[in-house]
Structures are given as C-alpha cells and as structure tokens.
TIGUDO-570550 format. One record per residue (C-alpha): x, z, y. Coordinates in Angstrom, 1 decimal. Layout:
<sites>
       X       Z       Y
       X       Z       Y
...
</sites>
This chain:
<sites>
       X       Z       Y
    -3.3   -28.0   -46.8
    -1.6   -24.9   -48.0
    -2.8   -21.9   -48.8
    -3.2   -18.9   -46.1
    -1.6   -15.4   -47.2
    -3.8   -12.8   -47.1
    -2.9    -9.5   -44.8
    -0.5    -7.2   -46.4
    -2.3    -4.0   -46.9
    -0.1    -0.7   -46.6
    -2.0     2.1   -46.2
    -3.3     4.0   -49.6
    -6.9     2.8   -50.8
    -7.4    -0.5   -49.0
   -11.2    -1.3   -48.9
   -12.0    -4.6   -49.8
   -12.7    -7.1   -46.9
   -16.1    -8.3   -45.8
   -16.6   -11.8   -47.3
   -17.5   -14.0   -44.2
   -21.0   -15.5   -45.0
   -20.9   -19.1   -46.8
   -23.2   -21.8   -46.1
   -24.7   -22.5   -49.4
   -21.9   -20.1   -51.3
   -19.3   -23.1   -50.5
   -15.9   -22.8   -48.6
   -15.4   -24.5   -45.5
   -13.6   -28.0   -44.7
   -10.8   -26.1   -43.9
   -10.8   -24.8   -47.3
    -7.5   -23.0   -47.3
    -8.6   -20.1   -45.1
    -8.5   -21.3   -41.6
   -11.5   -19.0   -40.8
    -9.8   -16.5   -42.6
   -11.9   -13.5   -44.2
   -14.1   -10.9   -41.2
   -12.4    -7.4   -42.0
   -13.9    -4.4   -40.3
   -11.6    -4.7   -38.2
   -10.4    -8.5   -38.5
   -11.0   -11.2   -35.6
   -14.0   -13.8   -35.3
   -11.1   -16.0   -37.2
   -10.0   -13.7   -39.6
    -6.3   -12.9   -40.5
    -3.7   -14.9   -41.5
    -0.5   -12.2   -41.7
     0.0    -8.8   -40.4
    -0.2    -9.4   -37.2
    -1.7   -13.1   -36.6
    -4.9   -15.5   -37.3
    -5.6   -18.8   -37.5
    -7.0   -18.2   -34.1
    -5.8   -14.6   -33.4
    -7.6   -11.3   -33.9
   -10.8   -10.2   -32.2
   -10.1    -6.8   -32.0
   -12.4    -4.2   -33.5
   -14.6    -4.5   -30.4
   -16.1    -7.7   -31.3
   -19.7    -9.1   -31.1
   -21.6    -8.7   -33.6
   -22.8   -11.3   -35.5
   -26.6   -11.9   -34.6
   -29.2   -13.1   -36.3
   -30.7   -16.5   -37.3
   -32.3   -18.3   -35.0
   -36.1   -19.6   -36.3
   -35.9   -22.7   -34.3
   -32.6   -23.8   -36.1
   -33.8   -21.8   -39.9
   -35.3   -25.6   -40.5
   -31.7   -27.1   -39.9
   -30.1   -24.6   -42.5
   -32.8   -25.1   -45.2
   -32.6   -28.5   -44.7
   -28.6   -28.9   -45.3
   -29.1   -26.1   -48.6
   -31.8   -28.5   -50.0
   -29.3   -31.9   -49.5
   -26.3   -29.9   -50.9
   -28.4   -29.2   -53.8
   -29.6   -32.2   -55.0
   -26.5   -34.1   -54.3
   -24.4   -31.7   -56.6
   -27.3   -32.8   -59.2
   -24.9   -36.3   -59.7
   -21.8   -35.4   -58.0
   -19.5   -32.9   -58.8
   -17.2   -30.3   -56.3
   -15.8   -32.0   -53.4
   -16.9   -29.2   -51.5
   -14.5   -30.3   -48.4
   -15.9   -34.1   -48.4
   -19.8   -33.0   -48.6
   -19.8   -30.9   -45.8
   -17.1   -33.4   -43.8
   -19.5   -35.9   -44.2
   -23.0   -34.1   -43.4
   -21.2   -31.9   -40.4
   -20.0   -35.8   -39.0
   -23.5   -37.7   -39.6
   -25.4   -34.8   -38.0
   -23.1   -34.8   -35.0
   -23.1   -38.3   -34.5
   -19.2   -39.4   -36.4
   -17.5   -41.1   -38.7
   -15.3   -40.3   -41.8
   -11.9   -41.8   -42.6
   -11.0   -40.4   -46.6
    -7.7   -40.2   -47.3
    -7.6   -39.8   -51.6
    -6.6   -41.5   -54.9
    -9.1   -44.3   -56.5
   -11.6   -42.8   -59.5
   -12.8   -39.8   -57.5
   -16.6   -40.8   -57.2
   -16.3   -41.6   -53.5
   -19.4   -44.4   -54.0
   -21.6   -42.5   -56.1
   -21.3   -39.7   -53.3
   -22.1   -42.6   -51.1
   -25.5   -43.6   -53.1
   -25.9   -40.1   -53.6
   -26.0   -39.5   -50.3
   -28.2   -42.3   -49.2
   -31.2   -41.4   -52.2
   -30.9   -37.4   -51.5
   -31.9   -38.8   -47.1
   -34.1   -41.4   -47.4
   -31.3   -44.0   -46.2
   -29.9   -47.6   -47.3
   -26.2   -47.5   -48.2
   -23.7   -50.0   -48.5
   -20.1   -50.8   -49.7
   -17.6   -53.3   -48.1
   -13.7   -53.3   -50.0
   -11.4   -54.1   -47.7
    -9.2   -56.8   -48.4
    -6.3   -58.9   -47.4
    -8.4   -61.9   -46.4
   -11.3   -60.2   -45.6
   -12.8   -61.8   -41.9
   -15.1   -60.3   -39.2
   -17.7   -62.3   -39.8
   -17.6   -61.5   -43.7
   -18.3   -57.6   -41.7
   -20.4   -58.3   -39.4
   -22.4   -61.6   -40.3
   -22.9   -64.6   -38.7
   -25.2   -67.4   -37.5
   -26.4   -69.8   -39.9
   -28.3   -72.9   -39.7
   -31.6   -73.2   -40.4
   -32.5   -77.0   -41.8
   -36.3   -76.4   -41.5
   -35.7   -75.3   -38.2
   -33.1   -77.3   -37.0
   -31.6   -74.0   -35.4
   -29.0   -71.2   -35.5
   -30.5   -68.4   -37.6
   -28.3   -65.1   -37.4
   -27.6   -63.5   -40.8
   -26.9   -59.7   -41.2
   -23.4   -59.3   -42.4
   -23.5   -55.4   -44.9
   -22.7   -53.3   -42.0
   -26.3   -53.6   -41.5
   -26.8   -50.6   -43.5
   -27.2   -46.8   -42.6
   -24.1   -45.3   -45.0
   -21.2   -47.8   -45.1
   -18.3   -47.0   -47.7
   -15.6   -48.6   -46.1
   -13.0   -49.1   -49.3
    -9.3   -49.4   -48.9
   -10.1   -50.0   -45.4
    -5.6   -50.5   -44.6
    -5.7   -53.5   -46.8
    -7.6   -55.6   -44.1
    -5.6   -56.8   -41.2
    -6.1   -55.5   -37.3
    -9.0   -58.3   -36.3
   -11.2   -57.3   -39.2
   -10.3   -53.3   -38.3
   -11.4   -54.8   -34.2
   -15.0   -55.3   -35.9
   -15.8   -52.1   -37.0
   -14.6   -50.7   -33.3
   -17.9   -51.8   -31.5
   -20.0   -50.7   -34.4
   -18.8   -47.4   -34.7
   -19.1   -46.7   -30.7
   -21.9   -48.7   -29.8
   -24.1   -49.1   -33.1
   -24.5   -52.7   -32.5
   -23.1   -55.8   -33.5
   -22.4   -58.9   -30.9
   -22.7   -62.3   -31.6
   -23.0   -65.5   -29.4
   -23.6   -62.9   -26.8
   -26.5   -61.7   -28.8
   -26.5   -58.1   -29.3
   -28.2   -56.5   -33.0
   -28.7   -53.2   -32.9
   -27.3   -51.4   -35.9
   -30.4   -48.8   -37.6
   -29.6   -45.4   -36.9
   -28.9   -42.9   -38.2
   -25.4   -44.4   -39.2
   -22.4   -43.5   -41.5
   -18.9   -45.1   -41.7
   -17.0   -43.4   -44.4
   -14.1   -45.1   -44.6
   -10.5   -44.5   -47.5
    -7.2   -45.0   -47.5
    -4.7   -45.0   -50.7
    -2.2   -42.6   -49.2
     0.1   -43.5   -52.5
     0.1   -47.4   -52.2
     1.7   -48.7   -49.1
     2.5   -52.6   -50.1
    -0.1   -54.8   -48.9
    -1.5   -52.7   -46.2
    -1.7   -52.8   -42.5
    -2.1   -49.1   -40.4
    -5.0   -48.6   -38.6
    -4.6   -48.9   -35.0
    -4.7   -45.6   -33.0
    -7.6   -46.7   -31.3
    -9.8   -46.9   -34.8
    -8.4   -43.7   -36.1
    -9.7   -41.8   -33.2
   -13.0   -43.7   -33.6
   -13.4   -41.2   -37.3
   -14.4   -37.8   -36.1
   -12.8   -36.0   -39.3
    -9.9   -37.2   -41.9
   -11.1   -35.6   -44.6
    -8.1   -34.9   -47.8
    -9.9   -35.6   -51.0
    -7.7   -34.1   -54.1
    -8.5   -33.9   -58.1
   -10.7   -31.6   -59.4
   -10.5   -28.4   -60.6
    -9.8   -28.5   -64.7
   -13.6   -26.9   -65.2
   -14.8   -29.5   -62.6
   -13.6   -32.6   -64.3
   -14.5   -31.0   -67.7
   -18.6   -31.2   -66.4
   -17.7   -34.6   -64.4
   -16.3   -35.9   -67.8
   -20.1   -34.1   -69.5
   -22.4   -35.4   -67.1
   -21.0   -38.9   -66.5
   -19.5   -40.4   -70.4
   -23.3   -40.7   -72.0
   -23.4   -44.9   -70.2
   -26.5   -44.2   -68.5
   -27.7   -46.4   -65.6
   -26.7   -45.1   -62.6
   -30.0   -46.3   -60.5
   -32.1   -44.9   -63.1
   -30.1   -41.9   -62.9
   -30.5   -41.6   -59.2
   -34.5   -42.3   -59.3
   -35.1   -39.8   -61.9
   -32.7   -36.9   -61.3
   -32.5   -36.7   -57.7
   -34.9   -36.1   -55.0
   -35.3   -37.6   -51.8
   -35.5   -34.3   -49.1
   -36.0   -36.1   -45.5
   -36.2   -39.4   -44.1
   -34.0   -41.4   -41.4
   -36.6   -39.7   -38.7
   -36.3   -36.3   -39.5
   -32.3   -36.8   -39.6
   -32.4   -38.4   -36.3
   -34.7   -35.4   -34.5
   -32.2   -32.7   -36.3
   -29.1   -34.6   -34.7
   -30.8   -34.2   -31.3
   -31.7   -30.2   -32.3
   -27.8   -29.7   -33.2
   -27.1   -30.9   -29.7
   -29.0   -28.0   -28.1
   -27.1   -25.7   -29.8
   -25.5   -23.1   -27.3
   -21.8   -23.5   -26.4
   -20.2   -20.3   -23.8
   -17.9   -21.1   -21.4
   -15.2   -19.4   -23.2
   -15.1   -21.1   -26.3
   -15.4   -24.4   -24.5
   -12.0   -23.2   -22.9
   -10.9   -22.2   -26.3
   -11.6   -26.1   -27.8
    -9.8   -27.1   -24.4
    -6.2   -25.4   -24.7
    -6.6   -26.3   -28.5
    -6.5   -30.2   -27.8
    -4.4   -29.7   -24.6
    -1.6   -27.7   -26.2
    -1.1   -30.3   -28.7
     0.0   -32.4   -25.9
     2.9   -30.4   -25.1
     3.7   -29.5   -28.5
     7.0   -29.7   -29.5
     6.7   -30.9   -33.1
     4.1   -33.3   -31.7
     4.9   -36.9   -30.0
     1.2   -37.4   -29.0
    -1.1   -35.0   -28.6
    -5.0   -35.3   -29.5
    -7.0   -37.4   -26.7
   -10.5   -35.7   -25.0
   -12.4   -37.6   -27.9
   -10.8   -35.1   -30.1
   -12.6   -32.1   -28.0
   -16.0   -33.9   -27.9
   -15.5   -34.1   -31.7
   -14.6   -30.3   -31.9
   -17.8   -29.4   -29.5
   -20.0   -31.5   -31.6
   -19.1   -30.1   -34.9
   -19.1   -26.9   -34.2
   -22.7   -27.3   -32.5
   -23.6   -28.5   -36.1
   -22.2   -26.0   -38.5
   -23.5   -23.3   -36.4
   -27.1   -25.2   -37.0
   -26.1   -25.2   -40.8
   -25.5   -21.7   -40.5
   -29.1   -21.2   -38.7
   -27.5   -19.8   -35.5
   -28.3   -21.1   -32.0
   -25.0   -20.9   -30.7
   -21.3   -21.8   -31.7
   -18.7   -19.0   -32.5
   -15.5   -19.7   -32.8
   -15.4   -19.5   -36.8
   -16.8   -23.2   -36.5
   -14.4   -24.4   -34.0
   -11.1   -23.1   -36.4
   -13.5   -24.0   -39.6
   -13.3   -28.0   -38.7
   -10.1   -27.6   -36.4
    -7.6   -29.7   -38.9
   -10.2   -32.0   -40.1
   -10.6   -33.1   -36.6
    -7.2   -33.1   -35.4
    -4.4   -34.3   -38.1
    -5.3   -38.2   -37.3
    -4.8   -37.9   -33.7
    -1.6   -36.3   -33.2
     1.7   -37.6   -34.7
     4.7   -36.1   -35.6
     8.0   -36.8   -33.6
    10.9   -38.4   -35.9
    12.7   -35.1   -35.8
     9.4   -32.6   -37.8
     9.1   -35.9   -40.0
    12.7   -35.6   -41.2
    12.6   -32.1   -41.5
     9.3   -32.2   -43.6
     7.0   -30.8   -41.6
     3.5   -31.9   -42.1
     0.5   -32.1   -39.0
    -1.3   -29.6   -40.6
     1.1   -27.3   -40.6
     2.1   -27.7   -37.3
    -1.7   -27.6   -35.9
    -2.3   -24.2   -37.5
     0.4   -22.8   -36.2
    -0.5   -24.4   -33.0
    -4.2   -22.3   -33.3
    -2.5   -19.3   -34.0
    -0.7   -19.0   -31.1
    -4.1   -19.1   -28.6
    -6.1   -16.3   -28.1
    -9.7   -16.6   -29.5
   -12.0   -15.8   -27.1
   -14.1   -12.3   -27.3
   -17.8   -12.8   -25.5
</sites>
C-alpha cells in the first residue's frame, strides 16, 4: 500500500501535528496512513491532501476524544502484555500481529499474502505459547484430500468398530501454508470449519475447540501449480493481511536473535511467557462485542461496503459479510485502545485489510494498473465521516 502525502502546510510557522495515540507505540494495519495524523484542526481520520482524508475531515468542531473506559482497561493491558512477549521471538510485522489478534478477538480468520522465509510459523507457535493455545500447521499441496484436513473414521480391531480420528484442524491456531496449491474440494473443507467450528463426518458432527484461528498464505509470486481460492472461501478470511521484508535494522536483529541453532521449543518455554488462557480469550471476545457502535458510524461502514458496489473501477463490490467484518473489528481495536465505543479511526484503520479480497477489479483498472487498494481509499475518501 502506498504511502499517504502529508498536508501541504503554507502558512509561516506550521506547528507540528498531534501524533494520534498508538496502541502499544505500533502503527496500524493500515500502516500507510489511512487514519491519517489528528491535527488541531484535522478530522477523526486525519488528512490525506489539502483538502481530503482517508475518510474526510471532521472539522475543528469535533468530539473530543474521551477517556478509557475501566471495564475495557483489562482488554488493553491484556493485548500490550501479548504484543510484548511475542516481539520477545518474532521480529516487526507490526501489520500481521495486530491483523491477527484484531481477527481472533473478533471471531475471523486470516488469509496472508507474502514471500516464503518470513517467520510466518514461528509467529504461529509464538502466538499459541504467549495464549495458552495448541497450534498447528497443515502445507497445502497438490494432492492434499479432505480427509488428510479434517480426519477420518478408522477401524478399531479390538473393537470391531468405526473409531473417528482427529484430522490437524483439530487445533486452536491453524497455519494454513500455500493454501492455492490444494485444489477446490480440499479448499470446500475448510468452508464448514471456518463458519461453523465443527467438522462433519458420517453425519457425525465434532465440534472444533474454540477459541479458533485459521491463518492461511498464499505465494503472490508463484502462480504454476496453483488453483484460486473460490470467492466463497476468500470472503470466509476477515482480513488479507500484505506481509513484505523487513526493515534493513529488523532483519539485522532477526539475523542476531535467530543464527545461534538453538532449539526453538526450548526457546519458546524459556523466553516467553504464557499471559492468558483459552478462557480468558473467549470471555474478552464476548466483552469486545459489547463495545458501543452509534448509528452514524454504522451508516458510515454501510455506504463504505455499498459504494463499492457501484464503483466504477470495481466489477463486484464487497458482500454484507464484509460490513459485519468492519463492525467487528472496529468493536475490537477500540477495546485494544481501552475505549467502550468505536470511532471511526478503527473503521478506516482496518478498512483495506477487510476489503481488497472482496472486491475485484474490472478488466479495464487491471490494464490500466490500478490496484484495489488504491481504488478503495479513494473510495473512503470520497464519504463523509460522520461527526457525533
């Protein structure tokens, strides 16, 4: 995503702008300014040029920013602690952490679109230690069946009976890998699991242990020997998350912290700390729910997905899932951020993530280079962001 111009300033001795508070001091998923910076006189989106925003200018008369909330304090220290210990073993990424805690606290699913050798399964096992939760790790392959997903029944000698054995989505994190190199049947068995949590077999229903992950990649540089995923899976992923190299001092302390042959399990038991359990995570994902959403900006996330629909660059817009998965997030970065409500800084803070899977471009933007995220923050710049 390319980078948002800051406001040209004109007038002799500019102040510096207000930096727009950080949860934990680290940017947002839309990490190339889609909140923009608060100005004293900037919108609830910030600025993106003279005269526009990401989601237009509040206007000096604003509301202020109130305080945190005690009841969601909890959720905020809570998501500080895990973003602590898991930057203990894993290293920047600062887009995918927060993608991936914003979607398990509000109930989604990740589909990662980077390069191999970016430490996408130690952020997985990472994960998993830092919560209290079992992870797992299925690549996706060419001949890889449902059943080799989901498991199977197998017979039990002794017993003379069918015995059902758990397949690895029985887990709580699932690292999909290379999840295009499978064909569509073996992308159909994931579809149930994500929606329902449960796996069917023999008309036999096994319920999948909450809470549950999916994070699932995609090569975007290798296209021989994949298949797409269908439109019905991609919009089953809450966020597609863009995972790009590291910064030159980032790699530097990647190549310091990871070149010494250690064992990564000892690694994990001795130098990071476990800070809540499955429980706690399911009671805080029912909390996040609670958090307060006005009318207004539930209008606001409505003309966002419904004007993709009719926009021009656009040959399908983004379905209602995609305005349940806006509402949800923006629920739980507002808990992140300690606040009982949502503002619409955490509606245009997740606004890309949660749309560039689910529109597509028509044949004419395509040939003329245009990208989706482009085309979906100029889309958000064109709607008014709402003032109470």
């Amino acid at each position: 995503m390319s980078s948002v111009p800051p406001e040209n300033q004109n007038t002799p001795n500019p102040q510096p702008p207000e930096q727009k508070p950080s949860r934990t001091g680290k940017p947002p998923i839309a990490d190339q300014g889609a909140a923009g910076q608060m100005g004293a006189n900037q919108g609830v989106a910030g600025q993106m040029g003279a005269n526009q925003g990401v989601a237009g200018q509040m206007g000096a008369n604003q509301t202020p920013t109130r305080a945190a909330s005690p009841k969601f304090i909890p959720v905020q220290k809570l998501y500080e602690r895990i973003s602590n210990e898991i930057s203990k073993l894993f290293v920047g990424q600062d887009e995918l952490v927060l993608g991936s805690l914003t979607a398990l606290f509000a109930g989604g699913h990740v589909l990662i679109e980077s390069v191999p050798g970016l430490g996408k399964t130690l952020f997985v096992r990472t994960l998993g230690r830092v919560l209290g939760c079992e992870c797992g790790r299925i690549q996706f392959t060419a001949d890889l069946m449902p059943s080799d997903i989901t498991g199977a029944p197998v017979y039990d000698m002794q017993r003379s009976e069918f015995r059902f054995r758990p397949g690895p989505v029985f887990t709580q994190f699932l690292l999909a890998d290379e999840i295009n190199r499978s064909p569509a049947k073996t992308h159909a068995a994931l579809l149930e699991i994500m929606q329902e949590y449960r796996v069917t077999i023999d008309g036999t229903s096994h319920q999948i242990p909450k809470p549950f992950l999916v994070l699932a990649t995609q090569n975007p540089l290798e296209s021989e020997g994949t298949y797409n995923l269908p439109e019905a899976q991609l919009d089953r992923f809450m966020f597609k998350l863009r995972v790009d190299y590291p910064s030159a001092e980032q790699e530097a302390e990647i190549l310091k912290m990871h070149s010494q042959q250690i064992d990564l399990n000892q690694r994990l038991k001795d130098e990071v700390s476990t800070v809540t359990s499955p429980e706690e995570l399911i009671e805080i994902m029912k909390l996040c729910g609670t958090v307060r959403v006005e009318d207004s900006l539930v209008d606001y996330i409505n003309q966002i997905v419904r004007n993709s629909r009719n926009w021009p660059a656009f040959h399908i817009g983004a379905s209602p899932r995609a305005g349940l998965a806006l509402m949800q997030s923006a629920r739980t970065l507002a808990a992140f951020s300690g606040r009982d409500y949502a503002i619409p800084d955490d509606v245009v803070d997740i606004a890309i993530p949660a749309l560039r899977h689910r529109v597509q471009l028509t044949a004419e933007a395509e040939i003329e280079g245009r990208t989706s995220d482009e085309e979906l923050t100029a889309l958000i710049q064109g709607i008014e962001v709402p003032r109470d």
